[in-house]
C-alpha positions as CSV (number, residue, x, y, z in Angstrom):
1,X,-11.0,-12.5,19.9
2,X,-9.9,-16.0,21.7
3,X,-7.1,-15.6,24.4
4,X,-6.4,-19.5,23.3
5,X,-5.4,-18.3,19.8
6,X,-1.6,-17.8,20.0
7,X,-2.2,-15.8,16.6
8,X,-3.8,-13.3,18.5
9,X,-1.0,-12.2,20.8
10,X,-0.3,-8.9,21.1
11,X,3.9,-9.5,20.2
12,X,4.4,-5.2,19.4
13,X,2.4,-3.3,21.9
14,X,3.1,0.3,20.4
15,X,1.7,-1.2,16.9
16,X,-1.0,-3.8,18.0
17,X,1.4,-6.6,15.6
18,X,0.5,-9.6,16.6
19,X,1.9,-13.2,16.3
20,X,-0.1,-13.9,13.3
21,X,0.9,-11.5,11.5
22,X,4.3,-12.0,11.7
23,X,4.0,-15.6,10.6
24,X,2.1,-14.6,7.8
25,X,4.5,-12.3,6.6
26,X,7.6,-14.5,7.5
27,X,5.5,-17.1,4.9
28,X,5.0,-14.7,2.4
29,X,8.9,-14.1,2.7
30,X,9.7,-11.3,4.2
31,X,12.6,-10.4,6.5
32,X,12.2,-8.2,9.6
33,X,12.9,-4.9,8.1
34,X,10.1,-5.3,6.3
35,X,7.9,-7.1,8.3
36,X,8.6,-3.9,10.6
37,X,7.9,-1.6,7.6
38,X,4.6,-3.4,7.1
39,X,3.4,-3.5,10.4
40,X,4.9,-0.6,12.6
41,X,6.5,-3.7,15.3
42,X,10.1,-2.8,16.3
43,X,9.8,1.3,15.6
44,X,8.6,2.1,18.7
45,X,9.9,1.9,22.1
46,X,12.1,-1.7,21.0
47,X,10.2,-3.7,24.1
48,X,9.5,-6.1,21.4
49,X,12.4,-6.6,19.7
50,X,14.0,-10.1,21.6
51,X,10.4,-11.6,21.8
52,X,9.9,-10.6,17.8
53,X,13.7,-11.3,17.2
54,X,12.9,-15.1,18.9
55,X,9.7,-15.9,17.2
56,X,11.4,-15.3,13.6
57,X,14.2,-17.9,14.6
58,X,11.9,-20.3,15.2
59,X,9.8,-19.5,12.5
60,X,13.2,-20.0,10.2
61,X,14.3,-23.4,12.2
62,X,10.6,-24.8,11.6
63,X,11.1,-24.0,8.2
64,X,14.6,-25.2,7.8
65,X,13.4,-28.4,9.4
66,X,9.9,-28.8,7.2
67,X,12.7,-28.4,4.2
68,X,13.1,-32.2,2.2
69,X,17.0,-32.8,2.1
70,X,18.5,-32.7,-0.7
């Protein structure tokens, strides 16, 4: 595993969820419930939950802003 890889950050540390695979299932379009369902993040202690909170905000703004207008 690369420590350059932001993928590979360690975002949930009572699941092991990393970065990446938030993002993947933020792509795939799911919300953080289930994201949290799939994974185990967030159902823990709740450490994670600004940082993993954060993360799908910018996730959503990149999104919003990769969007065409209309």
């Amino acid at each position: 595993m690369s420590h350059d890889n932001p993928d590979d950050e360690i975002m949930c540390p009572c699941s092991g969820t990393r970065r990446g695979q938030i993002r993947a299932y933020f792509l795939q379009g799911l919300d953080v419930d289930a994201i949290s369902r799939k994974t185990g993040a967030l159902s823990g202690c709740g450490g994670c939950e600004w940082d993993i909170g954060e993360y799908l905000q910018a996730l959503a703004a990149e999104a919003a802003a990769d969007k065409p207008a209309a």
